[in-house]
PAMINU-211969 format. One record per residue: residue number from 0; z, x, y of N, C-alpha, C in turn; residue in one letter. Coordinates in pm, 1 decimal, padded with zeros to 6 digits. Each point is the difference from the previous one (the first is absolute). Example, Ala and Ser with C-alpha at 12.3 -4.5 7.8 and 13.67 -1.06 7.14 Angstrom:
<nodes>
[0; [00780.0; 01319.0; -00569.0]; [00000.0; -00089.0; 00119.0]; [00000.0; 00090.0; 00120.0]; A] [1; [-00072.0; -00035.0; 00105.0]; [00006.0; 00082.0; 00119.0]; [00073.0; -00077.0; 00109.0]; S] 
</nodes>
This chain:
<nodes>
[0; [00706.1; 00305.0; 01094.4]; [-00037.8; -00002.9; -00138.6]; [-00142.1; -00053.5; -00018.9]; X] [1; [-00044.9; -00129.7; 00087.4]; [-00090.6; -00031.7; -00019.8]; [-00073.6; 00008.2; 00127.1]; X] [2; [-00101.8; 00142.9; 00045.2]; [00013.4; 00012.8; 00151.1]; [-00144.9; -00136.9; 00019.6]; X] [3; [-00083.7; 00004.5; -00030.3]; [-00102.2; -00078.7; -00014.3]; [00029.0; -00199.9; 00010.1]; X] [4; [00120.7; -00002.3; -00026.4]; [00029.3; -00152.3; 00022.4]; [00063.2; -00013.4; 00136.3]; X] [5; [00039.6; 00089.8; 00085.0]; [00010.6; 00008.8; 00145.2]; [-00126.6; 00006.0; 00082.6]; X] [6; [-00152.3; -00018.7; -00052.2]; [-00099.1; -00006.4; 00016.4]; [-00049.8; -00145.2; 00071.8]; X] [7; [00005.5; -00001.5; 00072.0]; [-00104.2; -00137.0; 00049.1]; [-00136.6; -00060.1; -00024.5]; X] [8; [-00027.5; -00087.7; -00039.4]; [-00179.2; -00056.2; -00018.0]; [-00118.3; 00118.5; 00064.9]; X] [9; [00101.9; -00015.5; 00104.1]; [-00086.6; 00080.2; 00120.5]; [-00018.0; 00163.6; -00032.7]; X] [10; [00113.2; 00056.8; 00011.4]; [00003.6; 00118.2; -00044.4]; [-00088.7; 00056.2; -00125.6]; X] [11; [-00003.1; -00103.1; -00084.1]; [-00059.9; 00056.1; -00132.6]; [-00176.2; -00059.6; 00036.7]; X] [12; [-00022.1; -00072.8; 00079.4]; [-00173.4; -00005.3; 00031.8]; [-00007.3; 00139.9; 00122.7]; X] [13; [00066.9; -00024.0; 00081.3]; [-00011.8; 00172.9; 00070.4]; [-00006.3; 00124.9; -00115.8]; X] [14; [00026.7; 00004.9; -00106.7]; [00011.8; 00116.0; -00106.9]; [-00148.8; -00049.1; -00044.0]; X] [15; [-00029.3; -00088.5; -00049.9]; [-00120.3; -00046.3; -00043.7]; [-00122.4; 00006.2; 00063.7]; X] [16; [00024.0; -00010.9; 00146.3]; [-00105.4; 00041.5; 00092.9]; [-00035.5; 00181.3; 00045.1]; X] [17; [00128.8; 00043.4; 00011.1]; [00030.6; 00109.3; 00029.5]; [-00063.0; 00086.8; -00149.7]; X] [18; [00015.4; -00001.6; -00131.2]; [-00020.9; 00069.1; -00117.9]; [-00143.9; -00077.5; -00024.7]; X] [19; [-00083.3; -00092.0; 00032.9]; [-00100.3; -00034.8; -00060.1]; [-00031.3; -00087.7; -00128.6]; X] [20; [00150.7; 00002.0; -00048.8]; [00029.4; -00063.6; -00139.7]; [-00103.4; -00149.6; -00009.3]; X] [21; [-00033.8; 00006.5; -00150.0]; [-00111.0; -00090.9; -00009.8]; [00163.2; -00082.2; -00043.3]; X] [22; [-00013.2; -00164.6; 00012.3]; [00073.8; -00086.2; -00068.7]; [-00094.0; -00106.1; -00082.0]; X] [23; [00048.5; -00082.3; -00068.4]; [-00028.4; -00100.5; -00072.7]; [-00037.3; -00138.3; 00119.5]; X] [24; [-00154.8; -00029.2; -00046.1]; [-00010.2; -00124.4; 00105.8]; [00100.3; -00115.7; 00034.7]; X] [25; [00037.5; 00013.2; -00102.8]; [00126.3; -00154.8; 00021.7]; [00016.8; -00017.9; 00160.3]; X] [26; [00051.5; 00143.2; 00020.2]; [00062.7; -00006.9; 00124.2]; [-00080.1; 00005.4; 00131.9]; X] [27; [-00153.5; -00037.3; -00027.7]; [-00060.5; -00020.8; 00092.0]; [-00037.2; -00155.2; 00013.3]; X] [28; [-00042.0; -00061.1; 00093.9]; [-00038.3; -00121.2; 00070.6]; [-00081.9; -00020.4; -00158.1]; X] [29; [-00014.7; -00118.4; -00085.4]; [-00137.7; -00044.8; -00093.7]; [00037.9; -00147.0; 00007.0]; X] [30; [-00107.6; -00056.6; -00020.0]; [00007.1; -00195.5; -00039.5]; [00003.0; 00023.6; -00152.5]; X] [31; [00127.0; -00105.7; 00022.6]; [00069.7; -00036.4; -00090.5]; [00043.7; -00148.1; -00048.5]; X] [32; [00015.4; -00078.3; -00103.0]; [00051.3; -00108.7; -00005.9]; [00108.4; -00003.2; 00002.5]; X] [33; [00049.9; -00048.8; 00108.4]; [00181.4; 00001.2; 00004.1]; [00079.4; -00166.2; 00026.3]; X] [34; [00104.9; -00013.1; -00017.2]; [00039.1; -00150.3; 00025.0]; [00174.5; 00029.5; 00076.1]; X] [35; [00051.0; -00069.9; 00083.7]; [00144.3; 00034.4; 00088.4]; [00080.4; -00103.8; -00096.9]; X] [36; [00069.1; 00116.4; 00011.5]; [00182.0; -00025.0; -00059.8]; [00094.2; 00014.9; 00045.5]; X] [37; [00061.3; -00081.2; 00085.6]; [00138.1; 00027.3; 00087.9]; [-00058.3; 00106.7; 00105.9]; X] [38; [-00111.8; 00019.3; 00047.8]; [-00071.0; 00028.2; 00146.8]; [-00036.8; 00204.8; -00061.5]; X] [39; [-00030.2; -00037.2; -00129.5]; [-00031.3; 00119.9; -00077.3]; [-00164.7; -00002.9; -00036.0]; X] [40; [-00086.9; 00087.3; -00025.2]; [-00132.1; -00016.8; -00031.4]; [00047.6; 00071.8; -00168.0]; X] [41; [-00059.0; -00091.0; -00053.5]; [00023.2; 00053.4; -00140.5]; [-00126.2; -00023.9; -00074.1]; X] [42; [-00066.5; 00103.5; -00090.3]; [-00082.1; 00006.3; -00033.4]; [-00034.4; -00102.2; -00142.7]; X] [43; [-00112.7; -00092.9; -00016.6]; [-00020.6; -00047.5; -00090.2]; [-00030.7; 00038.3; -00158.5]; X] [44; [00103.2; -00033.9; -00135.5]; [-00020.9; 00057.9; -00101.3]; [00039.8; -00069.5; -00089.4]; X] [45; [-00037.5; 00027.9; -00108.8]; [00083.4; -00053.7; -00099.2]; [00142.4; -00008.4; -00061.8]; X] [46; [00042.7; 00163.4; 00036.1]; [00141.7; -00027.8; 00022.2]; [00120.1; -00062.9; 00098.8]; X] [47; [-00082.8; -00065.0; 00101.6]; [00071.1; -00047.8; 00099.5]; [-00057.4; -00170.3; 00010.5]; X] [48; [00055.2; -00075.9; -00075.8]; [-00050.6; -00128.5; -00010.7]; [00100.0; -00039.2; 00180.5]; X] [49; [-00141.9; -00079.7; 00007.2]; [00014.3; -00118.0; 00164.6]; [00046.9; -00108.0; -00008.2]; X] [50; [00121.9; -00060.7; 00087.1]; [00008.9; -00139.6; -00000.2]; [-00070.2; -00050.2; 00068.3]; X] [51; [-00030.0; -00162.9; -00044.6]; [-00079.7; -00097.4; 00029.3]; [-00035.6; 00021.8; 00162.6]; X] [52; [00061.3; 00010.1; 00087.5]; [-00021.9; 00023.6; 00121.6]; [-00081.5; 00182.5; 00050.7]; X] [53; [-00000.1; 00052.4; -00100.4]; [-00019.3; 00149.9; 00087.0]; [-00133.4; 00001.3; -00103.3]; X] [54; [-00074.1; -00007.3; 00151.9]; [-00208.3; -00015.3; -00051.1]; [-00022.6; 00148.3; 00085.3]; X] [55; [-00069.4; 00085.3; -00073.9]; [-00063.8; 00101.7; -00004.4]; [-00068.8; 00009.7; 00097.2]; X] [56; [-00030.3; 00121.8; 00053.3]; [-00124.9; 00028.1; 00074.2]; [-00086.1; 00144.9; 00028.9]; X] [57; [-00126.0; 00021.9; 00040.0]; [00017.1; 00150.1; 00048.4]; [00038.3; 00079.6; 00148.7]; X] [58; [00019.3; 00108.1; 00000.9]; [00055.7; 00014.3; 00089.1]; [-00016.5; 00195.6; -00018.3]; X] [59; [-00000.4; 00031.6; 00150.3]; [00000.7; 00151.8; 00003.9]; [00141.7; 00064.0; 00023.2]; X] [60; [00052.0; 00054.7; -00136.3]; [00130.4; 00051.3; 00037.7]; [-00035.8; 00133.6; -00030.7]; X] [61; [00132.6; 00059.3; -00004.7]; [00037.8; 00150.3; -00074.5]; [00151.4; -00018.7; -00002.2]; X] [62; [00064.4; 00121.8; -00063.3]; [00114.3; -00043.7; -00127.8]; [00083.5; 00143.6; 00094.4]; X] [63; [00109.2; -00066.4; 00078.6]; [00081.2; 00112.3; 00030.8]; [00081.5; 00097.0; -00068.9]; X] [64; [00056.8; -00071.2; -00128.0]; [00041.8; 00074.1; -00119.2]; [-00080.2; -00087.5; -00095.6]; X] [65; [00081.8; 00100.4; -00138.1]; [-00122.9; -00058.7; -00098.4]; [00134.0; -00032.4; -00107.5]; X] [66; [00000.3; -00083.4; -00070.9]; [00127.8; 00000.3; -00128.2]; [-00058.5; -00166.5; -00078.1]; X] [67; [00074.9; -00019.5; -00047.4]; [-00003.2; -00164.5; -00105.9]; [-00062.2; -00068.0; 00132.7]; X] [68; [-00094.3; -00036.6; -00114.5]; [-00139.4; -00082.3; 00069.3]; [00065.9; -00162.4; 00040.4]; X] [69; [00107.6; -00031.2; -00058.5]; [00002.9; -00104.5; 00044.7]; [00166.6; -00039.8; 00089.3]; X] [70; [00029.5; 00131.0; 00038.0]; [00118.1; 00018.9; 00109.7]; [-00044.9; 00041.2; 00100.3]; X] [71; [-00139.1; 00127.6; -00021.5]; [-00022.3; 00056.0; 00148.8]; [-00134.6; -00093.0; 00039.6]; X] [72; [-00024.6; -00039.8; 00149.8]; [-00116.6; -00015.2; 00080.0]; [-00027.6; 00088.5; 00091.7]; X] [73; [-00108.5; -00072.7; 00046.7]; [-00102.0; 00049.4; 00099.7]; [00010.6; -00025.2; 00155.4]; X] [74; [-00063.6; 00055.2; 00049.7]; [00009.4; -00059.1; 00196.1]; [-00175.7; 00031.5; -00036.7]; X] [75; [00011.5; -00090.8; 00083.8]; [-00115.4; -00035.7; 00087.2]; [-00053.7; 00094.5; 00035.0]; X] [76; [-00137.2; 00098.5; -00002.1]; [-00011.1; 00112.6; 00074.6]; [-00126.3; 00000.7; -00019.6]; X] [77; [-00068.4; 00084.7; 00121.3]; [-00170.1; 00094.4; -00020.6]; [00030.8; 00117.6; 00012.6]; X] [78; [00067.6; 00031.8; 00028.7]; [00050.1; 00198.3; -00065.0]; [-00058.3; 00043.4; -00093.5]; X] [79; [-00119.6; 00058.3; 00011.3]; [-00022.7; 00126.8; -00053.6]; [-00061.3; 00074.5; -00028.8]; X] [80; [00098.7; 00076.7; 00058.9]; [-00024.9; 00157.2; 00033.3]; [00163.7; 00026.0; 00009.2]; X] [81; [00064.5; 00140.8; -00015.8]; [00097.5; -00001.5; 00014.9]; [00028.4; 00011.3; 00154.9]; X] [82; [-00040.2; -00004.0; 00099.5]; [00022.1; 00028.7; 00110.9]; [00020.4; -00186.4; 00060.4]; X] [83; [-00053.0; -00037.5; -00058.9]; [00002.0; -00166.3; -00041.2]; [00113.5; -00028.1; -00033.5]; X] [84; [00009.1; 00005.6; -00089.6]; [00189.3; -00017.7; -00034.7]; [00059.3; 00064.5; 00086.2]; X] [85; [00013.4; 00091.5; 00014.5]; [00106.9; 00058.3; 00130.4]; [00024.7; -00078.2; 00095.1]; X] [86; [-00113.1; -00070.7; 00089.7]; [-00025.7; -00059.3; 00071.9]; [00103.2; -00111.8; -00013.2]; X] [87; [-00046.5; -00108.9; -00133.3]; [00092.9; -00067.9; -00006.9]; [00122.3; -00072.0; -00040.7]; X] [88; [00081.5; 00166.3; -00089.9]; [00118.2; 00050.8; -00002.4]; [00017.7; -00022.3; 00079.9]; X] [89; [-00007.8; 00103.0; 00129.8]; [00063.8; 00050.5; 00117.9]; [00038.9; -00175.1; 00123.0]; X] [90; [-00100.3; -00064.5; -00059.1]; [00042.5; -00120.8; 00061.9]; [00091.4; -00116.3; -00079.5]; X] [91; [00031.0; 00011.1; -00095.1]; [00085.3; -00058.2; -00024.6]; [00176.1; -00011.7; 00019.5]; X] [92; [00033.9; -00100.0; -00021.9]; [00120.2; 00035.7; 00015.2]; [00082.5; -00021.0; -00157.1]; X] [93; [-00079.1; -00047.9; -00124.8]; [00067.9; -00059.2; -00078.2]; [-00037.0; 00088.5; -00129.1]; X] [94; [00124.3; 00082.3; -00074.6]; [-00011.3; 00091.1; -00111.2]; [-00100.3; -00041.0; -00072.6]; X] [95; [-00089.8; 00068.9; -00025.0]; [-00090.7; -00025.5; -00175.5]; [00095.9; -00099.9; -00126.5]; X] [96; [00101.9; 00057.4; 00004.5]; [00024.8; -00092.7; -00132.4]; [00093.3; -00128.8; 00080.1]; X] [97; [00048.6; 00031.6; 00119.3]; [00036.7; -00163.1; 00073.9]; [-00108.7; -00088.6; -00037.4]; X] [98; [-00152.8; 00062.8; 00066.0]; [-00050.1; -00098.8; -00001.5]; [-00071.5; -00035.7; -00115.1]; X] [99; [-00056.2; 00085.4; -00079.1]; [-00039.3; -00006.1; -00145.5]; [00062.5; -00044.5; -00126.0]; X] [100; [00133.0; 00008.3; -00017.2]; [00075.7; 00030.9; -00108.3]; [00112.5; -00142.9; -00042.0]; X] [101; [-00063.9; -00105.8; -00071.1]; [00086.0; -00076.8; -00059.5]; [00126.1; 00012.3; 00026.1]; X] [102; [00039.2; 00100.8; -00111.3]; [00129.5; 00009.7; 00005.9]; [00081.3; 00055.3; 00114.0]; X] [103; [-00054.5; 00088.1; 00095.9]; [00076.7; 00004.0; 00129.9]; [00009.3; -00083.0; 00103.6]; X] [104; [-00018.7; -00150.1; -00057.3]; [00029.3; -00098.3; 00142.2]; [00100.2; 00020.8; 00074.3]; X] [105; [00093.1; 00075.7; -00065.9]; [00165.2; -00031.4; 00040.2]; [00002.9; 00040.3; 00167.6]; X] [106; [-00089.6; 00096.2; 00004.1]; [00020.5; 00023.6; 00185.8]; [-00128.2; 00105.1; -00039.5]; X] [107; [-00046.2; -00014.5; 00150.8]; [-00127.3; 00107.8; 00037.7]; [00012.8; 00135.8; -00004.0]; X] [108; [00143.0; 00028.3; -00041.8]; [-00028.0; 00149.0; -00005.6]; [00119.2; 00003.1; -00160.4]; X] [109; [-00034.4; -00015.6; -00092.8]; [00062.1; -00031.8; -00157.7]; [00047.6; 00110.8; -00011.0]; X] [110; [-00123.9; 00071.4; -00022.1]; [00003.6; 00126.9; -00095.9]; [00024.4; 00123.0; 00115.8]; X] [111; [00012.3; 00017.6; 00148.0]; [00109.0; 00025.8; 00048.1]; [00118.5; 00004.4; 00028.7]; X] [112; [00036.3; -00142.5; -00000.8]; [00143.6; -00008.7; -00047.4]; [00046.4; -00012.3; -00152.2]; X] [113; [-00061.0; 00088.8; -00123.5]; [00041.5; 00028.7; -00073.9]; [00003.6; 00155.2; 00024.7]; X] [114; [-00039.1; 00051.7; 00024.6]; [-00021.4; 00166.1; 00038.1]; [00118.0; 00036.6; 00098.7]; X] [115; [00005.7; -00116.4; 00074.1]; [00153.7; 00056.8; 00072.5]; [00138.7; -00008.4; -00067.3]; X] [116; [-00007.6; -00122.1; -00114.0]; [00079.8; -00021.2; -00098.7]; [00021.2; 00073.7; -00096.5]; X] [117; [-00105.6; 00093.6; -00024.3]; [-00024.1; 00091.4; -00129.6]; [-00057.0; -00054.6; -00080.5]; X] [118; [-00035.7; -00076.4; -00040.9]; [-00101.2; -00033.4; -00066.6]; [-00112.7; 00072.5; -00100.3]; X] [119; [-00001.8; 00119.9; 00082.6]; [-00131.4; 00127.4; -00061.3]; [00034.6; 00097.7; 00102.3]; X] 
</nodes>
């Protein structure tokens, strides 16, 4: 039903490399002011007020997914180019939204084991 969510990180930057598709910088390596939250890079804003302990800084990330600015973060990265990201996709071991995504702390692969559940 939904053939595209059987898609991997990976798979869909191979389509991206493969078709030429321009994307939105987000998802490339830029300095950014970001501050860690429960071992998350989360971007500094006004809608995301800091406790007393979490001091800001800059830092070169890019944004593996993109959603609510103050659930999803960043990794650490100089990627970019898309062949850049591929690169270090292909070395990871930990889902985009494992490692990005607030709300999927529950285990490193969340929103896989909702897809096996049905979920979507």
């Amino acid at each position: 039903m939904f053939p595209l969510s059987n898609w991997t990180e990976l798979d869909v930057w191979a389509y991206i490399e493969r078709e030429n598709l321009e994307i939105p910088s987000i998802y490339y390596a830029h300095e950014r002011e970001v501050f860690e939250r429960d071992g998350i890079l989360l971007a500094v804003s006004e809608f995301l007020p800091r406790a007393g302990d979490e001091h800001s800084f800059i830092a070169s990330v890019r944004y593996r997914t993109v959603g609510d600015m103050t659930i999803t973060g960043a990794v650490t990265s100089t990627a970019t180019t898309v062949s850049e990201v591929i690169a270090e996709v292909a070395a990871t071991r930990i889902t985009e939204r494992g490692q990005t995504r607030a709300d999927d702390r529950t285990s490193e692969a969340a929103m896989e084991d909702r897809k096996r559940e049905g979920y979507f």
